[in-house]
C-alpha positions in Angstrom: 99.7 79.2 97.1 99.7 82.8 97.1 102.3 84.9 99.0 100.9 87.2 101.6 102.8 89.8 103.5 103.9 93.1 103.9 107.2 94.6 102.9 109.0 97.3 105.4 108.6 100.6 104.3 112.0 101.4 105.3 115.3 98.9 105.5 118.6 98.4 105.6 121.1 97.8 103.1 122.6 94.6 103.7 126.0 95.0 104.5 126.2 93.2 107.8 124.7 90.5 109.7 123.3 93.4 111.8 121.8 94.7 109.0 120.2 91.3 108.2 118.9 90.6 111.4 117.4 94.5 111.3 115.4 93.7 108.8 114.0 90.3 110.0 112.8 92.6 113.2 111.2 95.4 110.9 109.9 92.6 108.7 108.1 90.6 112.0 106.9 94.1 113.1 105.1 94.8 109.5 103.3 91.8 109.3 102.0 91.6 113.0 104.7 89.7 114.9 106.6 90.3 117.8 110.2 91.2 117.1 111.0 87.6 118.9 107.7 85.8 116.7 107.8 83.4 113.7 106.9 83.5 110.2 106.4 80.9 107.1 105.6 81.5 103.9 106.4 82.1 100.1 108.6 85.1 99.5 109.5 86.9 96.0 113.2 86.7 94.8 113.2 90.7 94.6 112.3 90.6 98.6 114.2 88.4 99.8 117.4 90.4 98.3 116.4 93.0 100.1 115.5 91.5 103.2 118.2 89.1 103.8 121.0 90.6 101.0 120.8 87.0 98.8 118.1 84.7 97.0 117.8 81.8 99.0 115.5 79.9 96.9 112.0 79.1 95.7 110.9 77.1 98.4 109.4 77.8 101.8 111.0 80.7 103.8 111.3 80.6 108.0 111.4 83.7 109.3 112.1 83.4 113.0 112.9 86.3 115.0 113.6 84.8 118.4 116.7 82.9 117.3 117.5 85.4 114.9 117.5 83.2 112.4 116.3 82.7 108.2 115.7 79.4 106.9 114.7 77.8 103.4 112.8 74.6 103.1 112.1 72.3 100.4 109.9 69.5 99.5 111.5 66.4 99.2 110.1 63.4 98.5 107.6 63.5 96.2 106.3 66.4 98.1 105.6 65.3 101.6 108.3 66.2 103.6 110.2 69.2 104.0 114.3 69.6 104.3 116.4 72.7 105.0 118.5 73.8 102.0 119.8 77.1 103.6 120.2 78.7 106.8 121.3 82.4 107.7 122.1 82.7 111.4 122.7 86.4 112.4 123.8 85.9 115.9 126.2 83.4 115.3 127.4 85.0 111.8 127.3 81.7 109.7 125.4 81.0 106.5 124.9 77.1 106.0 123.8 76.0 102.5 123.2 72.1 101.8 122.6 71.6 98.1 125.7 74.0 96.1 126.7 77.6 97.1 125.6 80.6 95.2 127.5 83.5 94.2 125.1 85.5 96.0 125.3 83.3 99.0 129.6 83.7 98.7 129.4 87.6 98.6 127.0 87.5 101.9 129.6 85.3 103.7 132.2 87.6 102.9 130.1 90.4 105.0 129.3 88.0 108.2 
């Protein structure tokens, strides 16, 4: 699968959940969403740092700007089905991560 999108020229350091949810809107915008539209795809480690503050995994990424909301999926058995392994909710402040917690993931809880 190859990974296509744009980047945001310019971005916030992640300090806040405002900052996150900033950069979701600028990231929409880039890659010809609405700042309330949806996105799916692969993302590189490196980007998602800077987009969201922490590496949320390998998988699937769910970028949805309407709920202001991030959201990792998996494959699960055998490949068929996909689960949710992390979740970054900027409106509510939480950060919800099924399978072990990160120390990236614990330093971007501190700042919600």
């Amino acid at each position: 699968m190859t990974i296509e999108y744009k980047m945001p020229a310019a971005m916030n350091t992640v300090k806040s959940r405002y900052d996150v949810a900033a950069n979701i809107t600028l990231f929409l915008l880039e890659n010809g969403e609405s700042i309330f539209g949806r996105w799916c795809g692969k993302m590189k480690a490196a980007d998602q740092r800077a987009l969201f503050g922490c590496f949320l995994g390998k998988g699937r990424i769910e970028v949805n700007g309407e709920n202001d909301e991030i959201k990792h999926w998996v494959t699960v058995c055998f490949g068929t089905d996909y689960d949710t392994n992390a979740s970054i909710f900027c409106r509510e402040g939480t950060i919800r991560r099924d399978y072990g917690i990160t120390p990236e993931i614990e330093e971007l809880k501190k700042t919600f």
